[in-house]
N, CA, C and O atoms as CSV, one atom per row, in Angstrom:
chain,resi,resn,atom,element,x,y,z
A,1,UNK,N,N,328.785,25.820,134.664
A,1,UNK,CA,C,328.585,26.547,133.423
A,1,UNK,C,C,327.992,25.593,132.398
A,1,UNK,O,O,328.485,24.488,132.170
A,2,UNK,N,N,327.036,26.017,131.860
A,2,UNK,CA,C,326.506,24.935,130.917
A,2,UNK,C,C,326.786,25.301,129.521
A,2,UNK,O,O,327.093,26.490,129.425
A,3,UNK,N,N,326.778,24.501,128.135
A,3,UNK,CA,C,326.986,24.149,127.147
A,3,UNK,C,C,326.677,25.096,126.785
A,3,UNK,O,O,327.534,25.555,126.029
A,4,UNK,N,N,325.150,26.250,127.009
A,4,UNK,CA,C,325.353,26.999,126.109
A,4,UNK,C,C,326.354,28.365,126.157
A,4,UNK,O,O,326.591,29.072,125.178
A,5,UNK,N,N,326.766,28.525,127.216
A,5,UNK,CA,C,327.766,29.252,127.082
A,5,UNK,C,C,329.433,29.001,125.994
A,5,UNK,O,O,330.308,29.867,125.976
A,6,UNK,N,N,329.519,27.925,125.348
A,6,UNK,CA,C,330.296,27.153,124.336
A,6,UNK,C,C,330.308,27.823,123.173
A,6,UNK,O,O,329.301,27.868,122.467
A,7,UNK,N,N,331.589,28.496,122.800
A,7,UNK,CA,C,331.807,28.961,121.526
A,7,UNK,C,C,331.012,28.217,120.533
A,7,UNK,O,O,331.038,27.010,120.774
A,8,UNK,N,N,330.412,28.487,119.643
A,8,UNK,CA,C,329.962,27.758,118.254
A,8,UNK,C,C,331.521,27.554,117.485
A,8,UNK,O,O,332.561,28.200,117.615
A,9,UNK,N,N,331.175,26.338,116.620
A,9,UNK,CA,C,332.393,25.978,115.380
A,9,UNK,C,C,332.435,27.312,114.640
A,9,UNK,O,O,331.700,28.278,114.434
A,10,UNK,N,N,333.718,26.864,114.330
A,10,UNK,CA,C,334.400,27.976,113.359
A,10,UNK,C,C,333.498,27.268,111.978
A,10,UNK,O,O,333.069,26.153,111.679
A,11,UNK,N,N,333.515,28.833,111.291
A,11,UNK,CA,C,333.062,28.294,109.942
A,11,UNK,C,C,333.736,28.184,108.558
A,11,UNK,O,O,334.323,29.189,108.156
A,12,UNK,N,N,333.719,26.879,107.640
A,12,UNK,CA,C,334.707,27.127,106.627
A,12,UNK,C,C,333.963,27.864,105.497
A,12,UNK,O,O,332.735,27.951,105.472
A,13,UNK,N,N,334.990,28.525,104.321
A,13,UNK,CA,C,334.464,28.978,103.739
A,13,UNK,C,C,332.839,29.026,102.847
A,13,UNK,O,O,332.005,29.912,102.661
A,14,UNK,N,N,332.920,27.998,102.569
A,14,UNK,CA,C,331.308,27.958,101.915
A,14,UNK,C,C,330.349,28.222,103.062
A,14,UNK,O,O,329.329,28.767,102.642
A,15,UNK,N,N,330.342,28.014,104.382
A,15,UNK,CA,C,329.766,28.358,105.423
A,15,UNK,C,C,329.335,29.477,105.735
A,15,UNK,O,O,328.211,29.646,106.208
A,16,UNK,N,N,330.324,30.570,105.472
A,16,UNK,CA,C,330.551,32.059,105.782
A,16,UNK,C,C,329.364,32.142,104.125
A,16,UNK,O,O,328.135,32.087,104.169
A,17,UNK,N,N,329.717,32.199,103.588
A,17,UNK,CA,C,329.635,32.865,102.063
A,17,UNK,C,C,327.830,32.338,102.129
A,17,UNK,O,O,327.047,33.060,101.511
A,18,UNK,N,N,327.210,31.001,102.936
A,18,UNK,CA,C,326.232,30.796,103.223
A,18,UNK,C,C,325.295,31.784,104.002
A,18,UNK,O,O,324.277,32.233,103.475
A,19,UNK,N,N,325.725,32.139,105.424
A,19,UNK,CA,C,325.312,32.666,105.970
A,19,UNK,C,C,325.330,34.303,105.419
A,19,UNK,O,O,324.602,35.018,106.107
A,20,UNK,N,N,325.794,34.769,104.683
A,20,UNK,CA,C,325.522,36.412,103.731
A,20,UNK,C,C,324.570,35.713,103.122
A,20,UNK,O,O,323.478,35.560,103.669
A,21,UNK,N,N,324.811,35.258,102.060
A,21,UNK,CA,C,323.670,34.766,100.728
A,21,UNK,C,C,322.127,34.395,101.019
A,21,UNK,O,O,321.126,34.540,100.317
A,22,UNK,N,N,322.345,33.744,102.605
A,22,UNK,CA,C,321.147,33.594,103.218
A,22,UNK,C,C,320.278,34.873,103.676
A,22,UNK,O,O,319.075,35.055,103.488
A,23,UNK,N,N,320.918,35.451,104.125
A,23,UNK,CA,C,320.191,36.906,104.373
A,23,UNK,C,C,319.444,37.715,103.170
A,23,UNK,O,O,318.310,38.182,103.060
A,24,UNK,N,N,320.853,37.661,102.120
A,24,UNK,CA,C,319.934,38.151,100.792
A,24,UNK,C,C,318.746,37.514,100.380
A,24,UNK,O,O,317.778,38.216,100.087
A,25,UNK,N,N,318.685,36.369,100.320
A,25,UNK,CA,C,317.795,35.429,99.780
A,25,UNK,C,C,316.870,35.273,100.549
A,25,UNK,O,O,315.921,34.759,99.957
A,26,UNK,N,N,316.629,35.504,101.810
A,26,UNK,CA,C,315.506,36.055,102.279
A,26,UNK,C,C,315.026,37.199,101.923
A,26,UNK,O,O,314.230,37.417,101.009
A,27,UNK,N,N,315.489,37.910,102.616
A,27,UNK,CA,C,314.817,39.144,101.839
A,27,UNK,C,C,314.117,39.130,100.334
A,27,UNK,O,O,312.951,39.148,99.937
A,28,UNK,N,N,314.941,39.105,99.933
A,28,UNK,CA,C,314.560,39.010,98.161
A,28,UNK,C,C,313.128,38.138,98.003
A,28,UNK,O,O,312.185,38.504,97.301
A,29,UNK,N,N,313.163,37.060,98.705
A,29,UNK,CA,C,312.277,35.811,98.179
A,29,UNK,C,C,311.620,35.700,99.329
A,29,UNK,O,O,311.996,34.753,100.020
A,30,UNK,N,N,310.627,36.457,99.833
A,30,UNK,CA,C,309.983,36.295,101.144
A,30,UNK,C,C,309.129,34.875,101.123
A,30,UNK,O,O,308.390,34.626,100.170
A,31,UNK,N,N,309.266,34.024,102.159
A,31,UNK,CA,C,308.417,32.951,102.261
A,31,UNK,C,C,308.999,31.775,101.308
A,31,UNK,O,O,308.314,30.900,100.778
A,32,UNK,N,N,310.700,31.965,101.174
A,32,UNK,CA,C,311.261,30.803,100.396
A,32,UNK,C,C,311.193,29.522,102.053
A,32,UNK,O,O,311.035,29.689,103.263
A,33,UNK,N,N,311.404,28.408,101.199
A,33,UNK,CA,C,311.617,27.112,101.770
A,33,UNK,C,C,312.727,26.744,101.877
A,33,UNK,O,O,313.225,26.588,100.762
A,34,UNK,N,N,313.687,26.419,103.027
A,34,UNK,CA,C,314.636,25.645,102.991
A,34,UNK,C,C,315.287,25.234,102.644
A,34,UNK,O,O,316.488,25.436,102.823
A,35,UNK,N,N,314.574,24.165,101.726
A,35,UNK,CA,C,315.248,23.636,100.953
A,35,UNK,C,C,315.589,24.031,99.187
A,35,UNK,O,O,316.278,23.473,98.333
A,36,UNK,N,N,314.981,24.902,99.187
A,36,UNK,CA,C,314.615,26.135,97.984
A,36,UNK,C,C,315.865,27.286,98.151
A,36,UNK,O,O,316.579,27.774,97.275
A,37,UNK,N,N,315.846,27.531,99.654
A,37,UNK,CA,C,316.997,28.512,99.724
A,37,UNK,C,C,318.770,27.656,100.063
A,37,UNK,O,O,319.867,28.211,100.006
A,38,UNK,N,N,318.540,26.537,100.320
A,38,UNK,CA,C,319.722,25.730,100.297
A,38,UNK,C,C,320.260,25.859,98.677
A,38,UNK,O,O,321.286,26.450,98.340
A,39,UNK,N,N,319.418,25.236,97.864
A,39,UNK,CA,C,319.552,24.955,96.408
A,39,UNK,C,C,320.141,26.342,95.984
A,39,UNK,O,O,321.265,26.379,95.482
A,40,UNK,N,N,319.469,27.393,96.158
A,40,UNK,CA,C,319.990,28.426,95.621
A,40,UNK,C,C,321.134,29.177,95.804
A,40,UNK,O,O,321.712,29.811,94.921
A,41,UNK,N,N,321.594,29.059,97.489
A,41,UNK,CA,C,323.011,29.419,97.761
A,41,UNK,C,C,324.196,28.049,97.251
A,41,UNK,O,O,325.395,28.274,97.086
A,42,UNK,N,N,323.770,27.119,97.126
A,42,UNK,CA,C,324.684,26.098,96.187
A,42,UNK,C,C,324.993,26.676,95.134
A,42,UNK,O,O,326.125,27.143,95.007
A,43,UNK,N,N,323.759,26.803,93.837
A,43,UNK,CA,C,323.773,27.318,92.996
A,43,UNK,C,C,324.985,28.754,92.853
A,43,UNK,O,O,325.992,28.705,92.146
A,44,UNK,N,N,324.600,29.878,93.645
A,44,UNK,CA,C,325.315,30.902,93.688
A,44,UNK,C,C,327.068,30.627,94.161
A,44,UNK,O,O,327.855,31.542,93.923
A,45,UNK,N,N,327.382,29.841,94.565
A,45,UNK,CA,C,328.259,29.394,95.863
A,45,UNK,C,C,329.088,28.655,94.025
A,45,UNK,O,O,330.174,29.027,93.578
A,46,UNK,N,N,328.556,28.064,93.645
A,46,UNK,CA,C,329.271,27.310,92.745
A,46,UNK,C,C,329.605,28.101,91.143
A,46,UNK,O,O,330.350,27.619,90.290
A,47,UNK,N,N,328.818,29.460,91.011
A,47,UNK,CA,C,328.942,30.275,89.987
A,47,UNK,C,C,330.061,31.189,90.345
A,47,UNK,O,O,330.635,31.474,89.294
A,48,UNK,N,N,330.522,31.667,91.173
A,48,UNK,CA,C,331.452,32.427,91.599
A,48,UNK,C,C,332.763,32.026,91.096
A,48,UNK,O,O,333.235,30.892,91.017
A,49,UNK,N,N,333.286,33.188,90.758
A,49,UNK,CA,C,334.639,33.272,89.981
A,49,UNK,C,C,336.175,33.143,90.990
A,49,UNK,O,O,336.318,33.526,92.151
A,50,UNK,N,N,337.042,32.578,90.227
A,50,UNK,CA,C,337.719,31.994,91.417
A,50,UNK,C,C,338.434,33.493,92.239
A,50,UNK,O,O,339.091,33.122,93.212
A,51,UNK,N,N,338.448,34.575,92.123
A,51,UNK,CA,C,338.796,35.473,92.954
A,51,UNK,C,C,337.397,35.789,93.996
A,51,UNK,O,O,337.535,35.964,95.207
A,52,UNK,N,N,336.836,35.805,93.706
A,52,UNK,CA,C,335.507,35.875,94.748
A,52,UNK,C,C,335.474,34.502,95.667
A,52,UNK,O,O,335.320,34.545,96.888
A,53,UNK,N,N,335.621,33.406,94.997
A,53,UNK,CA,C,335.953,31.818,95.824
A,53,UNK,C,C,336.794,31.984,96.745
A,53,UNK,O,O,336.610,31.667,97.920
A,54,UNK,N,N,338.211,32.715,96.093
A,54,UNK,CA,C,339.384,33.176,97.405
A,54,UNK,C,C,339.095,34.215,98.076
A,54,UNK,O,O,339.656,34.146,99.170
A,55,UNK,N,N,338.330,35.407,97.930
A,55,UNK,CA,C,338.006,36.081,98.960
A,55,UNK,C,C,337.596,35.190,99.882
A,55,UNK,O,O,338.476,34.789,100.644
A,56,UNK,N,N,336.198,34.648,100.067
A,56,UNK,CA,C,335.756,33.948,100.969
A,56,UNK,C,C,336.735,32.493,101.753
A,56,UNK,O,O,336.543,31.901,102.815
A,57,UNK,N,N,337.655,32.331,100.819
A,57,UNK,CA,C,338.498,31.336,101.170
A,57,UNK,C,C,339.198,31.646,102.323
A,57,UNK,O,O,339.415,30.929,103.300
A,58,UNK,N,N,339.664,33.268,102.018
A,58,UNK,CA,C,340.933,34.307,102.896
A,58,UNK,C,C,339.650,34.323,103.982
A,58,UNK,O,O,340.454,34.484,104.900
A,59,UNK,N,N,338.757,34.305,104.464
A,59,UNK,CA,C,338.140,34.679,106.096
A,59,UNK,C,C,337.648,33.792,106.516
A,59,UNK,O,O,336.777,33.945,107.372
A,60,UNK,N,N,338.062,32.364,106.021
A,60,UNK,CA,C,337.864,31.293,107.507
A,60,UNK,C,C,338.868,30.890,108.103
A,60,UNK,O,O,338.559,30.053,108.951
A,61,UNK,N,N,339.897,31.092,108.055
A,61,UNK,CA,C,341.008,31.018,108.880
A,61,UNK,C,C,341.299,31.956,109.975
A,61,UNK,O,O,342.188,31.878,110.822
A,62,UNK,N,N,340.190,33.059,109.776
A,62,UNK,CA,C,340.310,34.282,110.884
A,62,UNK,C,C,339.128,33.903,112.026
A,62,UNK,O,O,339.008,34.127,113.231
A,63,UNK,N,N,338.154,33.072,110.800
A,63,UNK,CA,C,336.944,32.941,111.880
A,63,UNK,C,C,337.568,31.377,112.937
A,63,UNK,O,O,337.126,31.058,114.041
A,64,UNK,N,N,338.453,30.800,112.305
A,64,UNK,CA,C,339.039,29.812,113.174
A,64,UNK,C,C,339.809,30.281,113.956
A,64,UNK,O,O,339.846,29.382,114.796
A,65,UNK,N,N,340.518,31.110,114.333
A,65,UNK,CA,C,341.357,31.425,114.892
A,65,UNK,C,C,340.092,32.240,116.365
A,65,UNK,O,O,340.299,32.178,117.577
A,66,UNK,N,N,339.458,32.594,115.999
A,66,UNK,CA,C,338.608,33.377,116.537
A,66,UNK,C,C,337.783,32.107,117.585
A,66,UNK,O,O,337.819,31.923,118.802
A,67,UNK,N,N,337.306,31.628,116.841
A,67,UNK,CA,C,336.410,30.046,117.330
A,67,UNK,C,C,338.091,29.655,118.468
A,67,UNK,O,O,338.046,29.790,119.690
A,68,UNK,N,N,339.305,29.223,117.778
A,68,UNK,CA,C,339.926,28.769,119.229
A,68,UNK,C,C,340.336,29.602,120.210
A,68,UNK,O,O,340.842,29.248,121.275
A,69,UNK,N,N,340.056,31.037,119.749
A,69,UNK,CA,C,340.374,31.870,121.342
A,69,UNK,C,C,339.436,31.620,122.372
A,69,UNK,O,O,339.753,31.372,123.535
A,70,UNK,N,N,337.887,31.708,121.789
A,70,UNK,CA,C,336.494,31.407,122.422
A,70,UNK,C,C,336.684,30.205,122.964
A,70,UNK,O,O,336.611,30.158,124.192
A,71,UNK,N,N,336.959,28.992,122.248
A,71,UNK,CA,C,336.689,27.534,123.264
A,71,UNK,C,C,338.061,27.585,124.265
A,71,UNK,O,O,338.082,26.922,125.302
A,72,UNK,N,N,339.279,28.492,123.827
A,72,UNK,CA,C,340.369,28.316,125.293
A,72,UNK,C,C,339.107,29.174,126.285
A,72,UNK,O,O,338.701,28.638,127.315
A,73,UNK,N,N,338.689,30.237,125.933
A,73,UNK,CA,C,338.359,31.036,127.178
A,73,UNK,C,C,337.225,30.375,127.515
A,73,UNK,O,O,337.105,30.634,128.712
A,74,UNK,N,N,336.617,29.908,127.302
A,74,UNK,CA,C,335.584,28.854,127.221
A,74,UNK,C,C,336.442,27.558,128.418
A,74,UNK,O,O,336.522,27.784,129.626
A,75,UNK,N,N,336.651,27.073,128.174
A,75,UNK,CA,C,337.693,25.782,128.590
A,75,UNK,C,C,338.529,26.419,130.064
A,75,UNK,O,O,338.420,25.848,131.150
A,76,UNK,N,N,339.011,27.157,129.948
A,76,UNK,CA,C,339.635,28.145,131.075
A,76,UNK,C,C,338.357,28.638,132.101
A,76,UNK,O,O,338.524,28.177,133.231
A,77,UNK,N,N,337.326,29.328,131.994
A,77,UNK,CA,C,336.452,29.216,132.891
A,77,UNK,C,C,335.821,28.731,133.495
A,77,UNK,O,O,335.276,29.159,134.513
A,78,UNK,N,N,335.683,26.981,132.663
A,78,UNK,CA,C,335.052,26.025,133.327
A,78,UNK,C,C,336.090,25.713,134.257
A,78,UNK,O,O,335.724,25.955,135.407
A,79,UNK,N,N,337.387,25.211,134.170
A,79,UNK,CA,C,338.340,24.867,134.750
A,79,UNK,C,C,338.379,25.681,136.072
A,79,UNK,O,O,338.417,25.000,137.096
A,80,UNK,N,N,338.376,26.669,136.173
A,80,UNK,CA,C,338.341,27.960,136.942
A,80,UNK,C,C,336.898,27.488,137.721
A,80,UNK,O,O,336.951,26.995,138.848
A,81,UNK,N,N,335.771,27.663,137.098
A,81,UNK,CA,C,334.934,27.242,137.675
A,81,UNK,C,C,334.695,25.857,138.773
A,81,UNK,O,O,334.063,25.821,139.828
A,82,UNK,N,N,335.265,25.049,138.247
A,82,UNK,CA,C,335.435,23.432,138.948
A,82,UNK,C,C,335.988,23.678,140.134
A,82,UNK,O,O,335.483,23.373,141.215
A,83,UNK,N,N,337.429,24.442,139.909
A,83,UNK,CA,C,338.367,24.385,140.862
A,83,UNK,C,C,337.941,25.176,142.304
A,83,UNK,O,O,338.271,24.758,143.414
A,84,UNK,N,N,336.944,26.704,142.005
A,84,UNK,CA,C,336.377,27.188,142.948
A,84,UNK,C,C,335.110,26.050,143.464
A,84,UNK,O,O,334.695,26.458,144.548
A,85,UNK,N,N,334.626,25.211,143.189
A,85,UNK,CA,C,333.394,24.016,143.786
A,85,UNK,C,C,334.125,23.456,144.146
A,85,UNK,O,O,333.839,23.307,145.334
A,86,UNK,N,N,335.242,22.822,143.890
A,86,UNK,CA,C,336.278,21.806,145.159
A,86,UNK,C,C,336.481,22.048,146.587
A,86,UNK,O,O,337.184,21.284,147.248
């Protein structure tokens, strides 16, 4: 089984709240740059009021929990896998 079958990392909050903001900000700003759309989800990411900060705070602990079910079942099939090639 190769690597890419490997859960991706869990994401912490500013991560999550990245990946929405990124979507908007495409859209909105067709043909932004990188590093143009980095700056701007900082920007947004750091204006947010602290109940909106804890929303996003409250759903990375779900997306972690989620990320370690994936790398056990992840980890368990390779194992599984090995043991049937012996």
């Amino acid at each position: 089984m190769g690597m890419k079958n490997k859960s991706k990392n869990s994401h912490n909050s500013f991560l999550l709240f990245s990946k929405e903001a990124r979507k908007t900000l495409v859209q909105e700003r067709e043909g932004i740059n990188n590093s143009t759309l980095n700056a701007l989800i900082s920007v947004k990411w750091k204006k947010l009021n602290e109940e909106e900060r804890n929303s996003w705070n409250g759903k990375a602990p779900a997306t972690m929990e989620e990320y370690k079910k994936k790398l056990e079942e992840y980890k368990n099939k390779c194992s599984e896998e090995n043991e049937e090639q012996e």
